[in-house]
VOGU-3710 file (C-alpha; in Angstrom, 3 decimals, decimal comma):
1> xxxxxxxxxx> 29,814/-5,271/116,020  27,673/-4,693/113,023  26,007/-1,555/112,073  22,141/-2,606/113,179  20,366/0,110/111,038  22,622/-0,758/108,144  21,741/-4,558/108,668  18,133/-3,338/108,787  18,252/-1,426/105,319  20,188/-4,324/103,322
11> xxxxxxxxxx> 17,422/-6,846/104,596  14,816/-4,325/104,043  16,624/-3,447/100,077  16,545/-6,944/99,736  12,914/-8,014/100,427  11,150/-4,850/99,020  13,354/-3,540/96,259  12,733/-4,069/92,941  14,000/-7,375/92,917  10,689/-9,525/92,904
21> xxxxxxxxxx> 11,832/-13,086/92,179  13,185/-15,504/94,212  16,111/-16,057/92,430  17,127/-12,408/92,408  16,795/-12,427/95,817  18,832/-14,984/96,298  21,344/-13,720/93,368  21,492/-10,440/95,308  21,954/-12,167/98,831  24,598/-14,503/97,141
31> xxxxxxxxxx> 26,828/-11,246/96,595  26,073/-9,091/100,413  26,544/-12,493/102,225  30,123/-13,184/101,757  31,699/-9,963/102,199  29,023/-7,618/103,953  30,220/-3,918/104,214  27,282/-3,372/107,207  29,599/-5,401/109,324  32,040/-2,725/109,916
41> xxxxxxxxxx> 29,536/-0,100/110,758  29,406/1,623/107,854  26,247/2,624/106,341  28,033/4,612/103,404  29,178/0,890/102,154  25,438/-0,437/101,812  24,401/2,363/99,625  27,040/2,376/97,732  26,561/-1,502/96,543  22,962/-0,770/95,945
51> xxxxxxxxxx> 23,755/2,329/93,611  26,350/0,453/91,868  24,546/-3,160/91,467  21,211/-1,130/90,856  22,770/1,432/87,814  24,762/-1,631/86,482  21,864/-3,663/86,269  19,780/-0,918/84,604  22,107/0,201/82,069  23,347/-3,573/81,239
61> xxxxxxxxxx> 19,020/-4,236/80,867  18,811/-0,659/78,596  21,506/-1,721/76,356  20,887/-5,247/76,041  17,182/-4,529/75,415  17,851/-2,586/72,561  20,470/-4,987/71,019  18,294/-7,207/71,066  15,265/-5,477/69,349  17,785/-4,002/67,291
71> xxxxxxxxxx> 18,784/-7,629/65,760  15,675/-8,823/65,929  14,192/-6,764/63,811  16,932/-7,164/61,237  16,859/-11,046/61,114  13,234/-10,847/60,802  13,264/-8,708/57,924  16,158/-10,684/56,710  13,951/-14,018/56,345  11,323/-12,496/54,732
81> xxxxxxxxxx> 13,797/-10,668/52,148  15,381/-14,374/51,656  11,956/-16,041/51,514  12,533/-18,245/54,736  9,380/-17,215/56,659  7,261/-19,898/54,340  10,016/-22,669/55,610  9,503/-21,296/59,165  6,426/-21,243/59,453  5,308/-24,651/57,682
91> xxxxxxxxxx> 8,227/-25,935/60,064  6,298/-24,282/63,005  3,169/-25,769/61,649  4,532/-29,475/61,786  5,829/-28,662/65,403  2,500/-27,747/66,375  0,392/-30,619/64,595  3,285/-32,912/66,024  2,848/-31,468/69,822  -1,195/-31,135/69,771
101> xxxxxxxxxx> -0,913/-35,137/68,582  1,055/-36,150/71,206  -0,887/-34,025/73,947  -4,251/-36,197/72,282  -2,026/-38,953/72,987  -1,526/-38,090/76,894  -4,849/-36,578/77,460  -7,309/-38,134/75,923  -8,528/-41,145/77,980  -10,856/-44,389/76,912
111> xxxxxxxxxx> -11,068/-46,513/79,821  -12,660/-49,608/77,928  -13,335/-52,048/80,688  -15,198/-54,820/78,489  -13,869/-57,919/79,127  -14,405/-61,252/76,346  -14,752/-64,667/78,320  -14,363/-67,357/75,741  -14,541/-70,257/77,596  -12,328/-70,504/80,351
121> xxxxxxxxxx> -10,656/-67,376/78,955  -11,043/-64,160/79,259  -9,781/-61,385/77,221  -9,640/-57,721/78,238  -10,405/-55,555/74,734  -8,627/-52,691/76,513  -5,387/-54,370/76,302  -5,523/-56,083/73,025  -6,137/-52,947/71,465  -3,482/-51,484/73,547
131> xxxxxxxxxx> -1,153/-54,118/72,445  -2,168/-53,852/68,155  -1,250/-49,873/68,744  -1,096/-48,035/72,182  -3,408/-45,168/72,398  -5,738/-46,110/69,208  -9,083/-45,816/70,940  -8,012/-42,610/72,044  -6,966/-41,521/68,776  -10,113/-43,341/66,968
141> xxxxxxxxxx> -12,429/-40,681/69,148  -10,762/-37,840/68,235  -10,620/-38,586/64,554  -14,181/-39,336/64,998  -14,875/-36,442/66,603  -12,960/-34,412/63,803  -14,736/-36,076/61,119  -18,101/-35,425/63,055  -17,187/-31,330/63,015  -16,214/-31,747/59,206
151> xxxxxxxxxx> -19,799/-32,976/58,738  -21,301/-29,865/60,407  -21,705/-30,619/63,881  -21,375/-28,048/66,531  -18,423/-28,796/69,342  -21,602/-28,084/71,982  -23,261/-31,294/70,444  -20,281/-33,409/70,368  -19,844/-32,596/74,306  -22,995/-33,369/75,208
161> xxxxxxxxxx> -23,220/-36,367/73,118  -20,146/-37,534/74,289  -21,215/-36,998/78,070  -24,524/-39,309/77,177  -22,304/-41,455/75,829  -19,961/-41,995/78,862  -22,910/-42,034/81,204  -25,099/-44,759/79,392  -21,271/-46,705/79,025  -20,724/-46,428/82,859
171> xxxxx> -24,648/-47,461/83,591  -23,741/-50,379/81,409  -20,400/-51,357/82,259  -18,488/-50,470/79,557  -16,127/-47,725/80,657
//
């Protein structure tokens, strides 16, 4: 017959303890479950898994905290000794240029729906474009939009002026 107060204090350890996440919740459940020492009714077995799991869990985050800062520090000060920091961070540049063109890419929309009829057939510009290069019109009004802020404009204008712009293109039938 299990120990009920015992049960009560591993539940309670387990949902109000230190242990915020999910997953250590479950991590921590994953390792009472199995072999529970409340079954046997003794209380004496619960505490002592919480003072051993809790000190081995602070001293293993104390010491790997400070290993960690502790090389950290050195390989930093070991790139810029060697002169590496101007590779990293032109490298990091790239990765940055290379992941704000592809989020352009994904997030910038431009719903053209004009449609060509040339005698009996009709073209949709949307697609042709998106066949030539996928994405260009996207791409075309953000380099304009670039090129606009180059000249001097103010992003506030550039909003506005492209809200007008999509309004008077959905009055007409363009977008």
């Amino acid at each position: 017959m299990p120990n009920r107060l015992s049960q009560t204090a591993m539940i309670y350890f387990v949902r109000h303890s230190y242990l915020h996440s999910e997953f250590r919740q479950t991590k921590l459940l994953r390792y009472v479950i199995p072999n529970p020492p409340y079954l046997y009714a003794n209380i004496l077995g619960t505490f002592i898994f919480i003072l051993l799991y809790g000190i081995s869990q602070s001293l293993l985050k104390w010491f790997l905290l400070k290993l960690g800062y502790t090389l950290g520090t050195s390989f930093i000060d070991t790139v810029f000794n060697s002169g590496l920091m101007s590779v990293a961070t032109r490298c990091a540049s790239i990765l940055g240029l290379m992941m704000v063109g592809a989020m352009t890419a994904t997030t910038v929309g431009f719903p053209l729906n004009w449609t060509l009829n040339i005698g009996e057939t009709s073209i949709v510009v949307s697609e042709l474009f998106n066949a030539i290069y996928p994405g260009i019109l996207s791409l075309a009004l953000v380099l304009f939009m670039m090129w606009r802020i180059k000249k001097g404009n103010r992003p506030t204008q550039l909003i506005i002026g492209l809200l007008i712009f999509g309004l008077l293109g959905a009055f007409l039938g363009i977008f």
